[in-house]
C-alpha positions as a Markdown table, in Angstrom:
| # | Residue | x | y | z |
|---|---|---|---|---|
| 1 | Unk | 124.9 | 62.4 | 28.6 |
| 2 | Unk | 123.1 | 63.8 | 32.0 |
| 3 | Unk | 124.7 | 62.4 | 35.1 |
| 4 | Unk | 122.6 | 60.4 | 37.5 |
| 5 | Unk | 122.9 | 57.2 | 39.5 |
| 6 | Unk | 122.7 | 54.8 | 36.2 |
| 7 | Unk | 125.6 | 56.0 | 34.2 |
| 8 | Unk | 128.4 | 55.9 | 37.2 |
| 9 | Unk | 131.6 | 54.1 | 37.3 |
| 10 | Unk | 130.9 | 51.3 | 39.8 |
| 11 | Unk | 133.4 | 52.6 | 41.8 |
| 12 | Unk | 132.0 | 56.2 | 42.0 |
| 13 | Unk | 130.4 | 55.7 | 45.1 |
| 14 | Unk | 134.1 | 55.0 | 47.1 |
| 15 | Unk | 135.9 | 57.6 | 45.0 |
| 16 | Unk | 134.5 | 60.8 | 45.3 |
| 17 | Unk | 136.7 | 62.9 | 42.9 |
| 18 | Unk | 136.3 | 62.8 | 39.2 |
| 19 | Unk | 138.9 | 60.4 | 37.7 |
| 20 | Unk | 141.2 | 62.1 | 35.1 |
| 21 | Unk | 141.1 | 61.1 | 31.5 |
| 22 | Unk | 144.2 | 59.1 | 31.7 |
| 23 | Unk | 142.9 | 56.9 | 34.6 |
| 24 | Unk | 139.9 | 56.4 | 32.6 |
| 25 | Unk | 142.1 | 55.3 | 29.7 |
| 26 | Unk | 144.0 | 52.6 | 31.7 |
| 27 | Unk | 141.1 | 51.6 | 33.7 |
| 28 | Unk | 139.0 | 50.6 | 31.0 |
| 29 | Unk | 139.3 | 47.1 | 29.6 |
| 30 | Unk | 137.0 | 47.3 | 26.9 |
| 31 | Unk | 138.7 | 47.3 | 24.0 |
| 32 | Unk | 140.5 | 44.0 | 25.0 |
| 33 | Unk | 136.6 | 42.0 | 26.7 |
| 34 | Unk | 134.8 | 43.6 | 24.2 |
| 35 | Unk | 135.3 | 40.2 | 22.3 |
| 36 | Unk | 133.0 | 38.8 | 25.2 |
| 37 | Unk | 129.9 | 39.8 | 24.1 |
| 38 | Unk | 128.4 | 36.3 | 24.0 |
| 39 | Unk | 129.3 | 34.7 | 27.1 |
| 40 | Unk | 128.0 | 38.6 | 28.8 |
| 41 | Unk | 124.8 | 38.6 | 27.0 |
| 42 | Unk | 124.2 | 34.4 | 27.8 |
| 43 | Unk | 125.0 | 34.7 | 31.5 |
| 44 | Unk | 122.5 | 38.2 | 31.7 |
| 45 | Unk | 119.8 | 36.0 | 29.9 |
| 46 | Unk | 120.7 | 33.1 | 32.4 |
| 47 | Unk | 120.2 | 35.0 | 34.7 |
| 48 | Unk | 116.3 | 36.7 | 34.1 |
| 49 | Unk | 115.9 | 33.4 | 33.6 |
| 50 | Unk | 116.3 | 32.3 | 37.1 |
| 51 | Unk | 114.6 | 35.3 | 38.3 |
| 52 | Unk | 111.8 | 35.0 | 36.3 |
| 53 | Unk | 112.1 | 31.1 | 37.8 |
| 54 | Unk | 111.9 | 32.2 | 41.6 |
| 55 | Unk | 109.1 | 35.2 | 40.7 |
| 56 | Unk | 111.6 | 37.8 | 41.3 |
| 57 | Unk | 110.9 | 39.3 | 37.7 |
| 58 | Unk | 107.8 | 39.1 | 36.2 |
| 59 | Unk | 107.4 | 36.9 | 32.8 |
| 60 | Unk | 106.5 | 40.1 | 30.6 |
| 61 | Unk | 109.9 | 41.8 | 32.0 |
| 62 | Unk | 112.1 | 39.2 | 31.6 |
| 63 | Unk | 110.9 | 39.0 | 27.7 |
| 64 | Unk | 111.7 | 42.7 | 27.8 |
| 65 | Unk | 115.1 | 42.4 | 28.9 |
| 66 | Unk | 115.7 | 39.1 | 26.7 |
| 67 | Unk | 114.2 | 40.8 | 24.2 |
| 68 | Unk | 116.9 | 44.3 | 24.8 |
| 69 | Unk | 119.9 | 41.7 | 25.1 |
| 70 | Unk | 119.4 | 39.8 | 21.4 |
| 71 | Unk | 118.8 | 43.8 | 20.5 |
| 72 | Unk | 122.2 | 44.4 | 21.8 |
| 73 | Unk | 123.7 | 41.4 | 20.6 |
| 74 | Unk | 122.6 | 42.0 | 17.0 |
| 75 | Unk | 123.5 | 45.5 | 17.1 |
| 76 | Unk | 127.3 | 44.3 | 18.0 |
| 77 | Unk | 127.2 | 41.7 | 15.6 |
| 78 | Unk | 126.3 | 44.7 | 12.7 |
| 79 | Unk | 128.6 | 46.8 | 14.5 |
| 80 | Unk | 126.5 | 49.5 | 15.3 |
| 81 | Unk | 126.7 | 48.9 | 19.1 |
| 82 | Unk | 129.3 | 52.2 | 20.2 |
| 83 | Unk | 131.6 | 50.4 | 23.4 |
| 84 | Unk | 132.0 | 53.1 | 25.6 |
| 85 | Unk | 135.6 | 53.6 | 27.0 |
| 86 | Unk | 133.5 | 55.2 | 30.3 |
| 87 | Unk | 131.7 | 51.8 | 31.2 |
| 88 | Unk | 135.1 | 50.1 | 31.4 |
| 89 | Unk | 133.8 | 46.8 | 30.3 |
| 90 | Unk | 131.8 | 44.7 | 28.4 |
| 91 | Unk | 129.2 | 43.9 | 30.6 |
| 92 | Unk | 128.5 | 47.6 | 31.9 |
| 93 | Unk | 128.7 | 48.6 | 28.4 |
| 94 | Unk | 125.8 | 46.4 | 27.9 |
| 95 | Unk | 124.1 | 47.6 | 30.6 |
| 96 | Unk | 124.6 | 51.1 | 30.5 |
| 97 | Unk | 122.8 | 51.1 | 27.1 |
């Protein structure tokens, strides 16, 4: 995977220095929140929602990204989503992909 802004740790703009495999081991939850996939995929499609609501997002993009999330949600249900140990967590392992 090529580097750039959109596949970071959150915390890589504080930390400078490449974290070691290890801390990437104990830093990542995502084998234990993985198990949140619903309540992560219902408050991202909340939240369009409300965007698309205030005209933040426009009506066609918010039917994109509801349409990528029940993509993503199917693919975990058929278990052919791949949880990244790298994103940490459910919810940047949703949006990472």
């Amino acid at each position: 995977m090529a580097k750039n802004k959109y596949n970071q740790a959150v915390w890589s703009k504080r930390i400078k220095k490449k974290s070691s495999l290890l801390f990437q081991e104990i830093g990542s939850s995502i084998n234990v929140d993985k198990r949140l996939f619903r309540e992560d995929i219902m408050g991202s499609l909340a939240h369009i929602e409300m965007l698309s609501k205030q005209k933040i997002i426009a009506p066609r993009i918010k039917n994109k990204i509801s349409k990528g999330l029940k993509k993503i949600e199917k693919e975990i249900l058929q278990n052919k989503f791949f949880f990244n140990k790298k994103h940490e967590d459910i919810h940047m392992n949703i949006e990472k992909r």
